[in-house]
C-alpha positions in Angstrom: -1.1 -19.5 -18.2 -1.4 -15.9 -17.9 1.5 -14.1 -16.6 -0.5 -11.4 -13.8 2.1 -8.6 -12.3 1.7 -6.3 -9.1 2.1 -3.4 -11.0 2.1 -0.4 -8.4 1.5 -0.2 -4.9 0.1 2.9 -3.3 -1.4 3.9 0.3 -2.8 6.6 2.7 -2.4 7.4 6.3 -4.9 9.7 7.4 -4.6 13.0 10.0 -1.4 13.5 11.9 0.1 11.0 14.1 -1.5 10.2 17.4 1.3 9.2 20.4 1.3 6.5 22.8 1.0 9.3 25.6 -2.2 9.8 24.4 -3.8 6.3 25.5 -1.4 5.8 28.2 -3.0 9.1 29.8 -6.2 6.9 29.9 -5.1 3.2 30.7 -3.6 0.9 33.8 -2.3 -2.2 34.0 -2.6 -5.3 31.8 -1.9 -8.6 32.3 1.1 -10.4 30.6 -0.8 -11.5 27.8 -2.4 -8.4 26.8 1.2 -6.5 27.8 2.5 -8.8 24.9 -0.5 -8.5 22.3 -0.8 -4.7 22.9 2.5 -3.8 23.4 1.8 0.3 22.5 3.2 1.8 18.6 4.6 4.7 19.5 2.4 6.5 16.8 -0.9 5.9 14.8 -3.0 7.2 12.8 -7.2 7.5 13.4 -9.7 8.1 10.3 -11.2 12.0 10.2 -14.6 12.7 11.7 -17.0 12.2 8.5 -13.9 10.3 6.6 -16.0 7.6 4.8 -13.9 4.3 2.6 -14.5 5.6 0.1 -12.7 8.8 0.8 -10.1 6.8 2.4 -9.9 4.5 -0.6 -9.6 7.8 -2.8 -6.8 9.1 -1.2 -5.0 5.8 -1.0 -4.7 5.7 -5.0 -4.2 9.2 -5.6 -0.6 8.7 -5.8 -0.7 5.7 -8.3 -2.5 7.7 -10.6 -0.4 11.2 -10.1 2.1 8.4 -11.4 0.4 6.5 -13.8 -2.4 8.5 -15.0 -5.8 8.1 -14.4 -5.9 6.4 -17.8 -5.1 3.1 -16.0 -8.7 3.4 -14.2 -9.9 2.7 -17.8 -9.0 -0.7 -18.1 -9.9 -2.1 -14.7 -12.0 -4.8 -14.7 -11.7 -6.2 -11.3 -12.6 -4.1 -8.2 -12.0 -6.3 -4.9 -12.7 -4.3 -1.8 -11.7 -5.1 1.7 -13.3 -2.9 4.2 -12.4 -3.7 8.2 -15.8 -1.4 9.3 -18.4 -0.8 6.1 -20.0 2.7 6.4 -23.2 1.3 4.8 -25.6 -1.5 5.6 -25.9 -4.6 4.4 -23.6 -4.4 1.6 -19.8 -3.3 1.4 -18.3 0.1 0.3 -17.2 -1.5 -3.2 -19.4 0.3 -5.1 -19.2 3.6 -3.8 -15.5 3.0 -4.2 -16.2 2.0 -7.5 -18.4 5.2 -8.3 -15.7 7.5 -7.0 -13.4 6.4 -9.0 -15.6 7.0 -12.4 -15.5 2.6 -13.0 -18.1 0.1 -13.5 -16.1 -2.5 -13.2 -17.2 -6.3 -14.7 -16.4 -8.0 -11.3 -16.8 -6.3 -8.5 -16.2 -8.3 -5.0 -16.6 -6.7 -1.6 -14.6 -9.0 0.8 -15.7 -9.7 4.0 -13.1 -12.2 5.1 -9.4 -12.3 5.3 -9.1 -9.6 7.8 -5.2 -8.9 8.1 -4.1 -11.3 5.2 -7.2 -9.9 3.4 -4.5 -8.2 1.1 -3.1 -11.8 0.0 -6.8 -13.0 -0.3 -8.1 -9.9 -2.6 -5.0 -10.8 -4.9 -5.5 -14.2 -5.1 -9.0 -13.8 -6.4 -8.2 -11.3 -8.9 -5.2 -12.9 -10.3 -7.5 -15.8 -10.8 -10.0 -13.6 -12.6 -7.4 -12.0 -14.4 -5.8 -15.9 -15.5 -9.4 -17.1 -16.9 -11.5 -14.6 -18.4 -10.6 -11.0 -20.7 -10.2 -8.6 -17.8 -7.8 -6.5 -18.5 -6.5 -5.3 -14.8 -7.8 -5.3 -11.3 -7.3 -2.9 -8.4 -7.2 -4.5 -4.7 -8.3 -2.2 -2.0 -7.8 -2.6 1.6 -9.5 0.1 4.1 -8.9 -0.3 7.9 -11.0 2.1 9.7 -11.6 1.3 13.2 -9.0 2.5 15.2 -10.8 6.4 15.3 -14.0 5.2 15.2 -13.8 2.0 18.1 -11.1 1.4 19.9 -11.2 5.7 20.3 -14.0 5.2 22.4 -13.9 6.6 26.1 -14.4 3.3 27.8 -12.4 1.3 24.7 -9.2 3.3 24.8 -8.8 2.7 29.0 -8.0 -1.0 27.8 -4.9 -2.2 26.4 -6.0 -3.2 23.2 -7.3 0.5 22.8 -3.7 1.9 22.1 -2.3 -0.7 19.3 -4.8 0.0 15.9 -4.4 2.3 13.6 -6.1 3.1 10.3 -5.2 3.4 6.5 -5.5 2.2 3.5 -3.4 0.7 0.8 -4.0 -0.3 -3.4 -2.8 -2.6 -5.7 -2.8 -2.4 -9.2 -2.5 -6.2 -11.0 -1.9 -6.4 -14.7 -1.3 -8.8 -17.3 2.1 -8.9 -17.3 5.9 -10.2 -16.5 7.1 -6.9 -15.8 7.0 -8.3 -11.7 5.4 -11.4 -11.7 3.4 -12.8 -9.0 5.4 -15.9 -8.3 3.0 -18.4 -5.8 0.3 -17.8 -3.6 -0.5 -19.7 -0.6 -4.4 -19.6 1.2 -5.5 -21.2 4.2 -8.7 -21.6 5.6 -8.3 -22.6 9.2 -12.0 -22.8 10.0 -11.8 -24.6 13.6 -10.4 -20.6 14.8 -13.2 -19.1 13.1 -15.7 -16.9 15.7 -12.8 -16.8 18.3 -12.5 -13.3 18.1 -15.9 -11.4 18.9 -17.5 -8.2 19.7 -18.5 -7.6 23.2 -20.0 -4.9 25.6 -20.4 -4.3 29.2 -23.7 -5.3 29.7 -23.5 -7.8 27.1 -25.6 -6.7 23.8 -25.4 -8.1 20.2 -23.8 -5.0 17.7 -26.8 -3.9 16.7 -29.0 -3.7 19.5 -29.3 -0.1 21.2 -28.0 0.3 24.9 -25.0 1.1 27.1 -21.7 -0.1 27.1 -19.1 0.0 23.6 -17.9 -2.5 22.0 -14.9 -4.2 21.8 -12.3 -7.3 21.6 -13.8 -10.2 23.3 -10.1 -11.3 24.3 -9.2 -13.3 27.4 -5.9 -13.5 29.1 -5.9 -17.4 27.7 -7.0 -16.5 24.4 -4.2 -13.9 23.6 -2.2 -16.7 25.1 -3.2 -19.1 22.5 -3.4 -16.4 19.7 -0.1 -15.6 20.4 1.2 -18.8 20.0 -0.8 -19.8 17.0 0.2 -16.7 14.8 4.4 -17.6 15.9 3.6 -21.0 13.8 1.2 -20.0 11.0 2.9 -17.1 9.3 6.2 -19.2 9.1 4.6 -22.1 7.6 2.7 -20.3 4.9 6.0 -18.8 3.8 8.0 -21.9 3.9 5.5 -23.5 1.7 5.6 -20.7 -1.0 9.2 -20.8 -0.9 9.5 -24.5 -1.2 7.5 -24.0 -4.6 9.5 -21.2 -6.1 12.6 -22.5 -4.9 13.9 -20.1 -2.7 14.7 -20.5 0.8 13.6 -18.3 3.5 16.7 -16.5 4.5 17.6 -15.8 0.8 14.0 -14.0 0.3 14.9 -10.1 -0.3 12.1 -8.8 1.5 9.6 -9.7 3.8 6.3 -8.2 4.3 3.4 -8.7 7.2 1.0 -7.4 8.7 1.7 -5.6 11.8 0.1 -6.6 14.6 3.2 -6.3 17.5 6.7 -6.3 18.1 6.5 -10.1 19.2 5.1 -11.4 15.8 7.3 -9.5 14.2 10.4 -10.4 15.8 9.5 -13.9 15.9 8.4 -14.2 12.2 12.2 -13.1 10.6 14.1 -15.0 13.3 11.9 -18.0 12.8 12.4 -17.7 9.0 16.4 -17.1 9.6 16.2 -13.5 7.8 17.9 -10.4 8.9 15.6 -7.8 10.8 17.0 -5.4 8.2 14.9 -6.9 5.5 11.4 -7.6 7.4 10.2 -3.7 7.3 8.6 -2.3 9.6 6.0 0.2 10.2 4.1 -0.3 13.4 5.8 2.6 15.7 4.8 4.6 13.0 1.4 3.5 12.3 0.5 0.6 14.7 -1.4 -2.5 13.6 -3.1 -1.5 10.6 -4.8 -4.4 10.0 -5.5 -5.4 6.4 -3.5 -2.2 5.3 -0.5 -3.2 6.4 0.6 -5.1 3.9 0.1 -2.5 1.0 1.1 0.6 3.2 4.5 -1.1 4.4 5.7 -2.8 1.0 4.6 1.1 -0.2 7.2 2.5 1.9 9.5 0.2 1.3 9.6 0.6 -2.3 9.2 4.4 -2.1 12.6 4.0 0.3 14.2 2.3 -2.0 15.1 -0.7 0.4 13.3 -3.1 -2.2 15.5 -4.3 -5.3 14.1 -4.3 -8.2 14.1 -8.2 -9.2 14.2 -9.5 -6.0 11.9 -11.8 -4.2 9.4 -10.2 -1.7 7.5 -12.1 0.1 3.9 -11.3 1.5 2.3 -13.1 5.0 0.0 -12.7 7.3 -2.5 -14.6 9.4 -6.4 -13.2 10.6 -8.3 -12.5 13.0 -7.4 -15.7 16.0 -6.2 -17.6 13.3 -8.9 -18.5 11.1 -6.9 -17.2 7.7 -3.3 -17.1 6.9 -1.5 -16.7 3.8 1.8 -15.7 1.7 2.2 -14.5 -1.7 6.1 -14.2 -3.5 6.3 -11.8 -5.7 9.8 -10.7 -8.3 9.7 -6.9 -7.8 10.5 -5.3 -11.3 10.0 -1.8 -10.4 6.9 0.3 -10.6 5.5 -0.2 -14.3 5.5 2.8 -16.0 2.6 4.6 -17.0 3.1 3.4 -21.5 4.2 0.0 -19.7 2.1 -2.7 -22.3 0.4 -5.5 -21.7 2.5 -8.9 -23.0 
């Protein structure tokens, strides 16, 4: 079997940092669910007026390639694009990604599932691509893109799920390689939560209809209850099950990177896991929950820090949307590949 490598990471965070004064100017009290669930970053970021993916997805590998060169756009065969709000109709914004980035890429996958684990997903598919046919490398974009353009609005921000996105974007690159092999991967399908989270409006209106009232997070006091408690169990299992293949336990795991949705889950994950906080990073103060991102944008900083080892174990996990999707991906971190790094 082919040996496929996360060869770089890279990410974006666009404008300047937005406060949690900001929102709390605008919002009252929430019950203890939602005070839980939407426990306020301190900072985020919100896309630019007019900032489309694909400028978002732009900026989020222009430091892989001020490293690397943009010779490594030439061998990519695999584009998988997770957008959380596609500018365009019907279809994604994979192929306007792919356009601005000068590929034509033979697969070319515009994922519409996965939400916050859709980093884990997006890998999984192209390192099976990349394991069974003759493409050469794959990039895995992840665009979250909602926090300035929904939960921004006037009569979204007042609520307390208004104050907790924020919006980036994150890459990887996947090779053929060992120079930092991806180890196990772990998907679950957990269809019976699917279509728990929904849209809503005040008076009620399907997306696309025209009419008053913006849409938003259809979640109940109950339901964030139930969320809550559903993500506390899910993200610990997925890891456990990875690191029962690879033979590695938990608290021995180097690193340990999620998606960021609160301070609860977060907590709860690493002590659940017995790992030290110091090794769980953590970005949400900085950029709130960043959805699908997060993943790509934390392990970014993490590596860019210098707070990840080069050959130890890091370990991706995450859970979507109510808890319809989860997964965890290890991974032995050999360093950035340089840009003359070759294929074994």
């Amino acid at each position: 079997m082919v040996t496929v490598s996360l060869a770089d990471v890279s990410s974006y965070r666009p404008g300047q940092p937005i406060s949690a004064e900001y929102f709390a100017q605008f919002q009252h009290g929430a019950g203890t669910a939602s005070a839980v669930m939407f426990d306020p970053p301190r900072f985020r970021h919100h896309v630019g007026g007019g900032e489309t993916p694909a400028d978002m997805a732009e900026r989020a590998i222009a430091p892989m390639l001020a490293r690397q060169g943009r010779e490594l756009l030439d061998e990519v065969d695999i584009l998988v694009v997770h957008t959380q709000l596609p500018a365009t109709w019907f279809v994604g914004n994979g192929g306007e990604v792919a356009a601005r980035l000068g590929i034509a890429p033979e697969w070319l996958i515009d994922l519409a599932n996965g939400g916050c684990a859709s980093f884990i997903h997006g890998i999984k598919l192209a390192r099976e691509l990349l394991q069974h046919t003759t493409a050469r490398s794959a990039l895995v974009i992840t665009v979250t893109n909602t926090a300035g353009q929904i939960f921004a609005q006037p009569g979204v921000r007042a609520m307390a799920q208004g104050a907790i996105p924020g919006d980036g974007a994150g890459v990887a690159w996947l090779t053929k390689s060992d120079r930092s092999p991806i180890l196990d991967i772990e998907t679950r399908h957990l269809t019976h939560f699917a279509g728990e989270m929904t849209s809503v409006s005040d008076p009620p209106r399907k997306y696309w209809e025209p009419g008053l009232g913006e849409h938003h997070l259809g979640f109940s006091e109950s339901n964030i209850a139930e969320v809550l408690k559903r993500g506390n169990q899910i993200v610990p299992r997925v890891v456990r099950a990875v690191c029962e293949r690879i033979a590695v336990r938990p608290s021995d795991l180097d690193l340990l990177v999620t998606n960021q949705p609160n301070r609860t889950f977060l907590r709860n994950w690493h002590e659940a896991l017995a790992l030290p906080a110091e090794r769980h990073p953590d970005t949400f103060d900085e950029c709130g929950n960043t959805f699908g991102s997060a993943m790509p944008m934390t392990f970014d900083d993490a590596v860019t820090s210098g707070s990840m080892p080069e050959g130890g174990v890091v370990m991706f996990a995450g859970f979507a949307h109510a808890g319809d999707f989860a997964g965890a991906m290890a991974v032995r971190w050999g360093g950035r590949h340089a840009p003359r790094d070759s294929p074994c």
